[in-house]
matplotlib code that plots the C-alpha trace (Angstrom):
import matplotlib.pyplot as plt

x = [62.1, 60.6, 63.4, 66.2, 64.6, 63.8, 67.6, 68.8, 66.4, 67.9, 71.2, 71.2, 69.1, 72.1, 74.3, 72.5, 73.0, 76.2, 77.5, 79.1, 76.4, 79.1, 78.5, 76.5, 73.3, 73.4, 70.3, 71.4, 69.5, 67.0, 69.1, 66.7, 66.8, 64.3, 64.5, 62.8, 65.4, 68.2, 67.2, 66.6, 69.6, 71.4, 69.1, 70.5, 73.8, 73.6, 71.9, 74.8, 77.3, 75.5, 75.7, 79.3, 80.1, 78.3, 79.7, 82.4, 85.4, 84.5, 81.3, 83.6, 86.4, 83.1, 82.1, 85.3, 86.0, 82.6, 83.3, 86.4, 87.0, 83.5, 82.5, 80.8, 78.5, 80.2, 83.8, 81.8, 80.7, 83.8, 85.3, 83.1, 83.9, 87.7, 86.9, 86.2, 87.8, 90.1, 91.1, 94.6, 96.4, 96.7, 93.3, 92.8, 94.7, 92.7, 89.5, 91.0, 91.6, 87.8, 86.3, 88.5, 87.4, 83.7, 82.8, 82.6, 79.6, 77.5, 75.3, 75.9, 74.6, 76.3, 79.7, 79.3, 78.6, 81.5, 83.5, 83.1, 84.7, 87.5, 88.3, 88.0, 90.6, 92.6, 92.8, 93.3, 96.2, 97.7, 97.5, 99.0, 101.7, 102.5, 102.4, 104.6, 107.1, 106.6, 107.1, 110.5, 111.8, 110.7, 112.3, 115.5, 114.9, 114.8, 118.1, 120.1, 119.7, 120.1, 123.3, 123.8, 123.3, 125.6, 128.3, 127.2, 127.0, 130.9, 132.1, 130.6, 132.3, 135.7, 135.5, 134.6, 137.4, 139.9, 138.6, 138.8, 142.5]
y = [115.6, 116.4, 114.0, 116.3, 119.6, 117.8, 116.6, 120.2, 121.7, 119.2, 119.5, 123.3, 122.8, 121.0, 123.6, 126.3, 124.6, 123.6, 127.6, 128.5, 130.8, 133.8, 134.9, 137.8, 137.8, 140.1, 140.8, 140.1, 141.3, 138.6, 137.5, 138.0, 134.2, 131.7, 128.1, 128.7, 131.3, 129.4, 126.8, 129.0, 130.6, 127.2, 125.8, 129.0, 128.1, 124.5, 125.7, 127.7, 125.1, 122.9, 126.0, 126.0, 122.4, 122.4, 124.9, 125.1, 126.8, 130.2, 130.7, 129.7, 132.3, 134.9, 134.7, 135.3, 138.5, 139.5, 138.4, 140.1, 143.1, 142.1, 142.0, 139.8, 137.5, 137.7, 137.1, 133.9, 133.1, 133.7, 131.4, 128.6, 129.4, 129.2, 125.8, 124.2, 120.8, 122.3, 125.6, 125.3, 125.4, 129.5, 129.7, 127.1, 128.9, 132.5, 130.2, 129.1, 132.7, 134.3, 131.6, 132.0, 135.7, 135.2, 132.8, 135.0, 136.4, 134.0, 131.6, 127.9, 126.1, 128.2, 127.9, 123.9, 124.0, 126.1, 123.9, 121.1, 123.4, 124.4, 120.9, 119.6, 122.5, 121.5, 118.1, 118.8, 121.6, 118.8, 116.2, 118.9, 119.5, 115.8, 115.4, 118.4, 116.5, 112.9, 114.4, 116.1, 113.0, 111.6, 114.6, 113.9, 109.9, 110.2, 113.0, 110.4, 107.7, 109.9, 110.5, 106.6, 105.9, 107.9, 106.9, 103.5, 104.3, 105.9, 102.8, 100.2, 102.9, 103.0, 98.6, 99.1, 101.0, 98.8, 95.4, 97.2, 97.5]
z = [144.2, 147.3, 149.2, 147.6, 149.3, 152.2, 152.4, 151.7, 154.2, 156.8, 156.2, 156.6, 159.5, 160.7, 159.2, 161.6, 164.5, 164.4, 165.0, 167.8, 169.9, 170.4, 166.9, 166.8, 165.1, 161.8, 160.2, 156.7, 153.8, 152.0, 148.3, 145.6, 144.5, 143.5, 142.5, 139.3, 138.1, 139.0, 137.0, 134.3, 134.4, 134.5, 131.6, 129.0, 130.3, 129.8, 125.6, 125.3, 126.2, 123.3, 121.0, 121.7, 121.3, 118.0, 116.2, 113.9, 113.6, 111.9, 114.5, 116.9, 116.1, 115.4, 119.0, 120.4, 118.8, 119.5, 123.2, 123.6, 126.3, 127.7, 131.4, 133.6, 132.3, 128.7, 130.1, 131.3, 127.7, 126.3, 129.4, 127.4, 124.3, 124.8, 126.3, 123.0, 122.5, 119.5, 121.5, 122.2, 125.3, 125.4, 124.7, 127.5, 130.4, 129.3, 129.9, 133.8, 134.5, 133.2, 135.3, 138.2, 138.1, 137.1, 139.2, 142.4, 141.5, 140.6, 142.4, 143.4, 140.7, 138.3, 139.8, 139.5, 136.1, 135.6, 138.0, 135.7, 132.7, 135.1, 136.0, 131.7, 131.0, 133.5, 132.6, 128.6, 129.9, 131.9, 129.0, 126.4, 128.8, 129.1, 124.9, 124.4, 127.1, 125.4, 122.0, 123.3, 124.1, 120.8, 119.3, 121.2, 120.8, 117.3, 117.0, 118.6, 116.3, 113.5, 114.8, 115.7, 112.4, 110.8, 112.8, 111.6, 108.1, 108.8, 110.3, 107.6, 105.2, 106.4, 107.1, 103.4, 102.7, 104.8, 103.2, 99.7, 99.9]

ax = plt.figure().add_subplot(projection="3d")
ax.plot(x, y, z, "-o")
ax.set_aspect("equal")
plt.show()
């Protein structure tokens, strides 16, 4: 553990020096953040992402309405909960844009965690896409040998026909 700080503190060590020198020097306020909140934050993030794989359809459809017209963190929750494996692809693309638009304000850690949800939508959004594509060429696939076939059927009936007389 104390290799991963001392790698942080040395890389924005590097980080600092690396500016150009014109930049003026702002006096920036100090953030009110500590390791141990972070983590805490991202712990009850990481127990609700459990609660939400869990659970079953009606707490899942429970929590949304209860979720709905929220702000902030909650559009965050309800991000997650729209990013169930059986949410469809609507309820998908709603979940891109409330983590798009919540992610702004929160702090590093939190935004990789989301970043990971972002990137599983988007992949599941991409694969639905490619199904409803495969399964129109099935669809069409499937409508031409219908219609192969019953201009097979009408040929064997009229060489039926033909032979019969």
């Amino acid at each position: 553990m104390t290799r991963v700080w001392m790698c942080g503190v040395l890389a924005l060590a590097l980080a600092g020096c690396s500016l150009p020198y014109s930049l003026p020097h702002q006096r920036q306020p100090e953030p009110a953040w500590s390791p141990a909140s972070d983590a805490e934050e991202l712990h009850d993030w990481l127990q609700l992402a459990a609660t939400v794989m869990a659970s079953n359809d009606a707490e899942r459809q429970r929590q949304l309405q209860r979720l709905q017209g929220g702000q902030g963190e909650d559009q965050l929750r309800l991000a997650l909960w729209l990013s169930h494996p059986r949410a469809s692809a609507g309820q998908r693309q709603r979940a891109q844009q409330l983590f798009r638009q919540g992610t702004a304000g929160v702090n590093t850690r939190l935004q990789q965690f989301f970043s990971l949800y972002q990137g599983y939508n988007q992949e599941l959004l991409s694969l639905d896409r490619q199904l409803g594509e495969r399964q129109q060429q099935v669809d069409s696939l499937t409508k031409k040998l219908n219609e192969l076939a019953t201009i097979d059927e009408q040929i064997n009936e009229r060489r039926y026909q033909e032979s019969a007389q």
